[in-house]
PDB file with SEQRES, HELIX, SHEET and CRYST1 records, atoms N, CA, C and O in Angstrom:
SEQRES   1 A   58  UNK UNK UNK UNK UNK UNK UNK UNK UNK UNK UNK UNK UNK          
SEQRES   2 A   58  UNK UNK UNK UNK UNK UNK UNK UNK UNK UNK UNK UNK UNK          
SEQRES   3 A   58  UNK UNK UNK UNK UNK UNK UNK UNK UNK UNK UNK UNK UNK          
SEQRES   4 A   58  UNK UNK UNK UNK UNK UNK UNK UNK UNK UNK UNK UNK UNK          
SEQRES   5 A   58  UNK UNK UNK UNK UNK UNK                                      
HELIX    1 AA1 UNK A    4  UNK A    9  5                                   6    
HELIX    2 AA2 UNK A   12  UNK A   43  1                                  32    
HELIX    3 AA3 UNK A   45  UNK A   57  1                                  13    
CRYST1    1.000    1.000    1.000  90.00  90.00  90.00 P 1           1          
ATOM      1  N   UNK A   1      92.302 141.232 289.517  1.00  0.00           N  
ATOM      2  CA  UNK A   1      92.557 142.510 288.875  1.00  0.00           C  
ATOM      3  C   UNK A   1      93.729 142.338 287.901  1.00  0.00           C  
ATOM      4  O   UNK A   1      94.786 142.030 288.452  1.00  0.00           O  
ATOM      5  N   UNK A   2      93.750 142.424 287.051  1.00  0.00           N  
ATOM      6  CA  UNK A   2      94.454 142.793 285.712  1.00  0.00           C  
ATOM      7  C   UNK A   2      96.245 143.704 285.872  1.00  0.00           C  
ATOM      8  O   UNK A   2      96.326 144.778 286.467  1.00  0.00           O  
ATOM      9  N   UNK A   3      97.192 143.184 285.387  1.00  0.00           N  
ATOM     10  CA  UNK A   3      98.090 143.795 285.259  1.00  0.00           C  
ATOM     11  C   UNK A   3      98.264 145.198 285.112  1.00  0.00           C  
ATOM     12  O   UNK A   3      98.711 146.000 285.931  1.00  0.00           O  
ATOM     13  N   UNK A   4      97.736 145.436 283.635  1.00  0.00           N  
ATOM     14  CA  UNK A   4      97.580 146.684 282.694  1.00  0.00           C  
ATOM     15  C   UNK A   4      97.017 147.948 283.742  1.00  0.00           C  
ATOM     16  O   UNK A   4      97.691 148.961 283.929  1.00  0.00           O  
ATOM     17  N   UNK A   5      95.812 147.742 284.322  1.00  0.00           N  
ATOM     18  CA  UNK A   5      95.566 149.277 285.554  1.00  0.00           C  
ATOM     19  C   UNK A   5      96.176 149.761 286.162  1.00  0.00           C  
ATOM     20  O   UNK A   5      96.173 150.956 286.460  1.00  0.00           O  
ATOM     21  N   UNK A   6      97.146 148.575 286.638  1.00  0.00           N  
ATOM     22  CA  UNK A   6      97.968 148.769 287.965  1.00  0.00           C  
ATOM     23  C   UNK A   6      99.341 149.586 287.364  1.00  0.00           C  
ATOM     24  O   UNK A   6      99.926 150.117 288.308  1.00  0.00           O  
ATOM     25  N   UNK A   7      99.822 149.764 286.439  1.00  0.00           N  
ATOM     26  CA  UNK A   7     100.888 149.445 285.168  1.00  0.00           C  
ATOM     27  C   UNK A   7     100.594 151.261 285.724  1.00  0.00           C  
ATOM     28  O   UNK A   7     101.639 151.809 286.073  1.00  0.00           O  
ATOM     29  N   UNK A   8      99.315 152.149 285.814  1.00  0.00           N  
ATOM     30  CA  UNK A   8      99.119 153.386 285.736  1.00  0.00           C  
ATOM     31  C   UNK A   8      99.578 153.755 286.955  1.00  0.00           C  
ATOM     32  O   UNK A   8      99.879 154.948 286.919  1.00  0.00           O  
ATOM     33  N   UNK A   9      99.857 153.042 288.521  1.00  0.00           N  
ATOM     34  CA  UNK A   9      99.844 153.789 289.603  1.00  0.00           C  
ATOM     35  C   UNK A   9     101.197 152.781 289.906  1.00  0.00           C  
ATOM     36  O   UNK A   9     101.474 152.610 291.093  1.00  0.00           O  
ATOM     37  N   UNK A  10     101.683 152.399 289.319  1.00  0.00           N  
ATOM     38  CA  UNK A  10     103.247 151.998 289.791  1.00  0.00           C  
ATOM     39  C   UNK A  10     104.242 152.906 289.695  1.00  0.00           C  
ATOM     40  O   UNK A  10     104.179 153.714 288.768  1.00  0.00           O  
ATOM     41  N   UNK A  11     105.244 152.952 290.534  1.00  0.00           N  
ATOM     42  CA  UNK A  11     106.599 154.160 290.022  1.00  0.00           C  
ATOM     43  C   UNK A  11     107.629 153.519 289.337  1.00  0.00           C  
ATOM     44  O   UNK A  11     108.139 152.400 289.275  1.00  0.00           O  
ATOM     45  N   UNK A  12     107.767 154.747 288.790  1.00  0.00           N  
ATOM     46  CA  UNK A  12     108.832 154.712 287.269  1.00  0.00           C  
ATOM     47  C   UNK A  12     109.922 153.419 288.142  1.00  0.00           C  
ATOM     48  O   UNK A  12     109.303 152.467 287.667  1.00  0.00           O  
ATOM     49  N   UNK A  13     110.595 152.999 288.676  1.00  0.00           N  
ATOM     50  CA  UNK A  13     111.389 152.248 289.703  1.00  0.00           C  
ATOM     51  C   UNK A  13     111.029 150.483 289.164  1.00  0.00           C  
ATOM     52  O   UNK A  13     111.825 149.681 288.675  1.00  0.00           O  
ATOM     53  N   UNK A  14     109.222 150.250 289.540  1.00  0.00           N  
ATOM     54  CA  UNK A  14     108.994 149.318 289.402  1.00  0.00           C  
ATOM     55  C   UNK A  14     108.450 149.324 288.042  1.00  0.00           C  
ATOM     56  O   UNK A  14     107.658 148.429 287.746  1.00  0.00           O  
ATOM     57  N   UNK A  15     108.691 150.000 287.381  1.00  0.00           N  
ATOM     58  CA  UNK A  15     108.361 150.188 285.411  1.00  0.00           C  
ATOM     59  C   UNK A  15     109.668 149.404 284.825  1.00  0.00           C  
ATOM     60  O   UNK A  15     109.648 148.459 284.036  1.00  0.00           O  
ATOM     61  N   UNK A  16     110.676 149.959 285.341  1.00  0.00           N  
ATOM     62  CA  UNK A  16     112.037 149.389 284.715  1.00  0.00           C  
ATOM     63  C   UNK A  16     112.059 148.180 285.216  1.00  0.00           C  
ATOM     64  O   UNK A  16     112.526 147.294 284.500  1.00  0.00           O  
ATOM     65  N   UNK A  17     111.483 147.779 286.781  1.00  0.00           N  
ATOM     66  CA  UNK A  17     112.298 146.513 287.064  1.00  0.00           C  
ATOM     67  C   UNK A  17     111.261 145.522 285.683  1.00  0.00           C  
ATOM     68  O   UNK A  17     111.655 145.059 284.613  1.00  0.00           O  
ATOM     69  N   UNK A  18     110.155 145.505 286.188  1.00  0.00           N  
ATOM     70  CA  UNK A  18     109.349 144.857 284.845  1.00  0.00           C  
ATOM     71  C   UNK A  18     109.642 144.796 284.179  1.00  0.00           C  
ATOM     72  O   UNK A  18     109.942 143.621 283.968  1.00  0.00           O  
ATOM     73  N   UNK A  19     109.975 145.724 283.007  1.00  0.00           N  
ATOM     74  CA  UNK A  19     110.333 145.882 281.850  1.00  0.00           C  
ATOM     75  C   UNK A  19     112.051 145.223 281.833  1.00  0.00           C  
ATOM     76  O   UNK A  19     112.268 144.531 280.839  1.00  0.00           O  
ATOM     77  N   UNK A  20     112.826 145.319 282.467  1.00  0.00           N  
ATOM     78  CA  UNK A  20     114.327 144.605 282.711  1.00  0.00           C  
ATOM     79  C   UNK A  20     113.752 143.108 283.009  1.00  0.00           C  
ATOM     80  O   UNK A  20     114.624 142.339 282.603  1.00  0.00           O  
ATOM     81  N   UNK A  21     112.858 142.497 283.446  1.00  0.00           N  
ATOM     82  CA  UNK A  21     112.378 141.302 284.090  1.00  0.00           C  
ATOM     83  C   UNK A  21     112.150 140.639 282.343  1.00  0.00           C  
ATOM     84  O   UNK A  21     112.823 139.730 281.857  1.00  0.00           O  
ATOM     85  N   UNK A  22     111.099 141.343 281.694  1.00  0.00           N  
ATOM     86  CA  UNK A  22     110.338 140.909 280.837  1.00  0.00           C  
ATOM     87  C   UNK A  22     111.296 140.904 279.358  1.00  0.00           C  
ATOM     88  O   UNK A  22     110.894 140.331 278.346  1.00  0.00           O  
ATOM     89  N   UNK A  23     112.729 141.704 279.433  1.00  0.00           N  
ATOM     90  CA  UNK A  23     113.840 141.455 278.699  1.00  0.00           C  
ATOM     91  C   UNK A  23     114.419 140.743 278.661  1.00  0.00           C  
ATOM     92  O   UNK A  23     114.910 140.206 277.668  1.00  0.00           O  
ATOM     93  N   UNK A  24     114.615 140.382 280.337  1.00  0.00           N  
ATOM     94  CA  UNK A  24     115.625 139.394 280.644  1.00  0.00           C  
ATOM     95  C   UNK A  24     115.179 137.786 280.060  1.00  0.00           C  
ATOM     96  O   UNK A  24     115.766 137.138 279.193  1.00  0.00           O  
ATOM     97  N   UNK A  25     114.066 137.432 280.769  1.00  0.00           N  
ATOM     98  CA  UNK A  25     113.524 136.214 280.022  1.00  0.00           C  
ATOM     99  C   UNK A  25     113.060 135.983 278.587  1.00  0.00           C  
ATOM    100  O   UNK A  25     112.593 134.980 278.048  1.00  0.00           O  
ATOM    101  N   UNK A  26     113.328 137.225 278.121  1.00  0.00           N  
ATOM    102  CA  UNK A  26     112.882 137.076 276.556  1.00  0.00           C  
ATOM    103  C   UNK A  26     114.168 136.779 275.806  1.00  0.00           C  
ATOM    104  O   UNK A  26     114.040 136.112 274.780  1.00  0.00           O  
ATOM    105  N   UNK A  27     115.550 137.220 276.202  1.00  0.00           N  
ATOM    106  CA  UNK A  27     116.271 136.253 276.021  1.00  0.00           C  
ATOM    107  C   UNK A  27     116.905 135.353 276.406  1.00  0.00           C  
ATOM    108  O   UNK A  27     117.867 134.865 275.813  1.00  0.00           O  
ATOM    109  N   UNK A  28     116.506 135.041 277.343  1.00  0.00           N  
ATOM    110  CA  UNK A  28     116.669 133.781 277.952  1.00  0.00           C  
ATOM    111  C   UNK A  28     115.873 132.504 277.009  1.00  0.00           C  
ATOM    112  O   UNK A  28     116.239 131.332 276.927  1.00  0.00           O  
ATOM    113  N   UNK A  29     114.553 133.223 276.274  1.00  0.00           N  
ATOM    114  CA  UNK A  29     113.978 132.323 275.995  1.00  0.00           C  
ATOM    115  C   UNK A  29     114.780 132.039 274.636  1.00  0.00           C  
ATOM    116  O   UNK A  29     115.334 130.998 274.286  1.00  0.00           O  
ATOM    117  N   UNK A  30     114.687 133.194 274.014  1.00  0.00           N  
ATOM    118  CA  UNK A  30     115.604 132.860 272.867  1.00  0.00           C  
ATOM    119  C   UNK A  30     117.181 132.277 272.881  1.00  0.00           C  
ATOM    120  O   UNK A  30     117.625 131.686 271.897  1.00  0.00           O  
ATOM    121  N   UNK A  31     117.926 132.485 274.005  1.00  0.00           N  
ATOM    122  CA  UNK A  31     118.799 131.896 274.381  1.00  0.00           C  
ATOM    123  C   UNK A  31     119.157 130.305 274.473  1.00  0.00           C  
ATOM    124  O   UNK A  31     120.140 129.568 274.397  1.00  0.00           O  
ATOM    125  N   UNK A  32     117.509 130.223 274.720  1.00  0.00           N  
ATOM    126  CA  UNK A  32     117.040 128.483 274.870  1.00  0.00           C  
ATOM    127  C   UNK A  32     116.920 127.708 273.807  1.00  0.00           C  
ATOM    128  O   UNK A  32     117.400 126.586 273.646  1.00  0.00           O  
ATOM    129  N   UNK A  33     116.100 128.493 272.900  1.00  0.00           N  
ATOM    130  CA  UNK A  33     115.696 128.068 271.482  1.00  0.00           C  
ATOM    131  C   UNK A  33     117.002 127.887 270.628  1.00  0.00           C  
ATOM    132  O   UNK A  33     117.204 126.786 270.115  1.00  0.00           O  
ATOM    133  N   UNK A  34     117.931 128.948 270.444  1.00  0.00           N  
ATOM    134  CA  UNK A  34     119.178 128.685 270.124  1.00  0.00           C  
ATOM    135  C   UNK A  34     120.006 127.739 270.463  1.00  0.00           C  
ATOM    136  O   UNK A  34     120.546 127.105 269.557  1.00  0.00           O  
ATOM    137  N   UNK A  35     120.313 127.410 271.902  1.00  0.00           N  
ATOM    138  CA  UNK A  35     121.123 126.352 272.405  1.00  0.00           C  
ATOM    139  C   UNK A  35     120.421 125.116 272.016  1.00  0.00           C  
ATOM    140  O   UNK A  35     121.117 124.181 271.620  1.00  0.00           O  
ATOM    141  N   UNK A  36     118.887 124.949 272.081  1.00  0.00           N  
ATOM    142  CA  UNK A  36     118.535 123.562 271.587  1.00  0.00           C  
ATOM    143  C   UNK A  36     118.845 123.060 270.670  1.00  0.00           C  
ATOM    144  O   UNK A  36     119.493 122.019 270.560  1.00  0.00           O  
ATOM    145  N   UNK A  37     118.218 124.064 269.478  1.00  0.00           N  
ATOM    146  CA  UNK A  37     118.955 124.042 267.592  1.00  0.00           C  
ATOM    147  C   UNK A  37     120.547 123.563 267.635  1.00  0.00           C  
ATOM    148  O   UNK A  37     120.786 122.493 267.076  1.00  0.00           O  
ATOM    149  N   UNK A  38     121.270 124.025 268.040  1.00  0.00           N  
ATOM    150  CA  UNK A  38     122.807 124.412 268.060  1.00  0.00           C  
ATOM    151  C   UNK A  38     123.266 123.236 268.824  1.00  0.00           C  
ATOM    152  O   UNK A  38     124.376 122.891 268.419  1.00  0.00           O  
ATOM    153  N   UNK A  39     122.716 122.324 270.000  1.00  0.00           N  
ATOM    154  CA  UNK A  39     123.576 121.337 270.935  1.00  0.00           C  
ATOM    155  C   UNK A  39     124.040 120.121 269.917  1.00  0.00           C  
ATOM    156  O   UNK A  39     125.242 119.854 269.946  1.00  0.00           O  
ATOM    157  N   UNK A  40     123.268 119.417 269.090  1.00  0.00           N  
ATOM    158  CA  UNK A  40     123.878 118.817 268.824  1.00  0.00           C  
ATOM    159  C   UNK A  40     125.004 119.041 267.673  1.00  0.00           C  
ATOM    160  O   UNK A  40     125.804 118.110 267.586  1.00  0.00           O  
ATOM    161  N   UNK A  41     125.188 120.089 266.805  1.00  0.00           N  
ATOM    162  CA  UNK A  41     126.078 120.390 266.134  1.00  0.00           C  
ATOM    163  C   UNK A  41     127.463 120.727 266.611  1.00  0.00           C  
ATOM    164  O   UNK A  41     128.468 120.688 265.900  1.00  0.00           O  
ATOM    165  N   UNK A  42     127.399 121.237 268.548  1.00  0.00           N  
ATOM    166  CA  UNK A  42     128.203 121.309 269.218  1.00  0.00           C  
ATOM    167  C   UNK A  42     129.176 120.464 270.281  1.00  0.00           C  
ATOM    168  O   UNK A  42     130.121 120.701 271.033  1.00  0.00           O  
ATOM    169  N   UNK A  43     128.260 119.197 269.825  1.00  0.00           N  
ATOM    170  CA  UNK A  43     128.201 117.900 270.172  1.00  0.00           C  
ATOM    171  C   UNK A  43     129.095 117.040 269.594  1.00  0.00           C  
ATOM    172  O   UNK A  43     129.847 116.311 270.241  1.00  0.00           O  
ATOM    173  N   UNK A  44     129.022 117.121 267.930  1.00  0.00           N  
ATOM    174  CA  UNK A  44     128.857 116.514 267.285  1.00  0.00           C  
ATOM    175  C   UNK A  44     131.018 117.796 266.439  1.00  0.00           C  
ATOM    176  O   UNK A  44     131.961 117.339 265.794  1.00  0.00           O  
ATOM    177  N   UNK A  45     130.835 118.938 266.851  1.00  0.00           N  
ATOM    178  CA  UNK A  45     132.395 119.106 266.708  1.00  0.00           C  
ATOM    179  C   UNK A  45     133.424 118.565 267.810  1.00  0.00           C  
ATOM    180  O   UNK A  45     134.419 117.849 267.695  1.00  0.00           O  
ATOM    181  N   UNK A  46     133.035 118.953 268.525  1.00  0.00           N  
ATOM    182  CA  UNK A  46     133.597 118.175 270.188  1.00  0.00           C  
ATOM    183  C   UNK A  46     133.842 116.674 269.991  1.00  0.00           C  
ATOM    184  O   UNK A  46     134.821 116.242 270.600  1.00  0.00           O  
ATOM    185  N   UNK A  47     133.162 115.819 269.281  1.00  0.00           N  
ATOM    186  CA  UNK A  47     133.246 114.682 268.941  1.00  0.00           C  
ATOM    187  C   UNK A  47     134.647 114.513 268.041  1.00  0.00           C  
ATOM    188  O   UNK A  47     135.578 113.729 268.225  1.00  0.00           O  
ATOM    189  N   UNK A  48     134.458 115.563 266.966  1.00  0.00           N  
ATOM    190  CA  UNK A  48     135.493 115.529 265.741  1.00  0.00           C  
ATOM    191  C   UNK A  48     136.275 115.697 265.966  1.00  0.00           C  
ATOM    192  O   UNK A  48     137.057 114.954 265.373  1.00  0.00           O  
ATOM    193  N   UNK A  49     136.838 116.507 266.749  1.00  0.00           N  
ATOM    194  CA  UNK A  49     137.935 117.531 267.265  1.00  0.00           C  
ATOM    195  C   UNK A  49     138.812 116.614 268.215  1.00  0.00           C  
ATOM    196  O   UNK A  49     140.031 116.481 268.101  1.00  0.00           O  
ATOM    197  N   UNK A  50     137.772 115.816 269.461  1.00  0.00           N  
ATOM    198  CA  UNK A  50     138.375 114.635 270.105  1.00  0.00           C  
ATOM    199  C   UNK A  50     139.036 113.578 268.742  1.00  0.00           C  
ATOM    200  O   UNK A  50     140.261 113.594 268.625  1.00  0.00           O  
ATOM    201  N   UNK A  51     138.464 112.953 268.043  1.00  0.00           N  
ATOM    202  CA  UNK A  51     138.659 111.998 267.313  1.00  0.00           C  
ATOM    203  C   UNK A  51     140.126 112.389 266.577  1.00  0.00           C  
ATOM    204  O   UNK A  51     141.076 111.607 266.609  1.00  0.00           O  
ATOM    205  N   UNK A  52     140.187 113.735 265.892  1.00  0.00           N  
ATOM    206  CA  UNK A  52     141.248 114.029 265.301  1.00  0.00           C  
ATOM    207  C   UNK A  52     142.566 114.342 265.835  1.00  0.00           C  
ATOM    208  O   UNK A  52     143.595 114.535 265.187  1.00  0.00           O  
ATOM    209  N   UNK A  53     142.405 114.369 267.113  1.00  0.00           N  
ATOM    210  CA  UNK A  53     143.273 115.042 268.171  1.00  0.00           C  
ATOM    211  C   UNK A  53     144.331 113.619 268.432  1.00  0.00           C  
ATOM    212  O   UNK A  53     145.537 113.392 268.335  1.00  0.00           O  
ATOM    213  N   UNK A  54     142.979 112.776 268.849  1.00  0.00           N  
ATOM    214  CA  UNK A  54     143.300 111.537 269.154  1.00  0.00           C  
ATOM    215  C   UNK A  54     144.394 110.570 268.026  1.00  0.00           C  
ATOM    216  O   UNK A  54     145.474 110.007 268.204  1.00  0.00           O  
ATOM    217  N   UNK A  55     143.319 110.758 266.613  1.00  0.00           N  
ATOM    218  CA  UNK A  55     144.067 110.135 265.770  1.00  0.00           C  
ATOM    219  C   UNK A  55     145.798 110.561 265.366  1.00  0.00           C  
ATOM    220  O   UNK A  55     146.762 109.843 265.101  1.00  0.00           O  
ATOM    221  N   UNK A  56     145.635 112.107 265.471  1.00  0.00           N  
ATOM    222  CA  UNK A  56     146.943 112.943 264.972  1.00  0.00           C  
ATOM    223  C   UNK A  56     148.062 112.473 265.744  1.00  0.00           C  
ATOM    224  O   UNK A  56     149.172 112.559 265.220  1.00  0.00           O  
ATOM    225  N   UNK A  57     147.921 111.803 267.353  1.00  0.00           N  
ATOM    226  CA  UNK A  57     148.927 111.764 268.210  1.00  0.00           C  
ATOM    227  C   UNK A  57     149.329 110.369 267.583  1.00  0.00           C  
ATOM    228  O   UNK A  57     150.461 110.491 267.115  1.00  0.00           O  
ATOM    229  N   UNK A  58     148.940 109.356 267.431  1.00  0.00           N  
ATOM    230  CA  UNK A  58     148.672 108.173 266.664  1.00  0.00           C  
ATOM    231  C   UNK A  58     150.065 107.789 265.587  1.00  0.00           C  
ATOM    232  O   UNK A  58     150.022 106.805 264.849  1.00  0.00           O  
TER     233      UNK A  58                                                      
END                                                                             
């Protein structure tokens, strides 16, 4: 049986938790997609930042 029917005889209670469920992982997902794009550039200052830190004491 199908989600969507049932969607008619659920209470308002378990409407929100769904709907809070189906938010939550939607940015989570986008949360994901972002951090992937973004790790190595964050990687890659952390790197710089060590190096210059390092060199400046020098």
């Amino acid at each position: 049986m199908a989600l969507l029917p049932r969607w008619h005889y659920m209470t308002d209670q378990s409407k929100a938790l769904v709907k809070r469920t189906a938010v939550s992982l939607l940015v989570l997902l986008i949360a994901a997609i972002l951090l992937r794009g973004l790790l190595p550039w964050v990687l890659l200052a952390v790197i710089v930042w060590f190096v210059w830190s390092w060199l400046s004491r020098r």
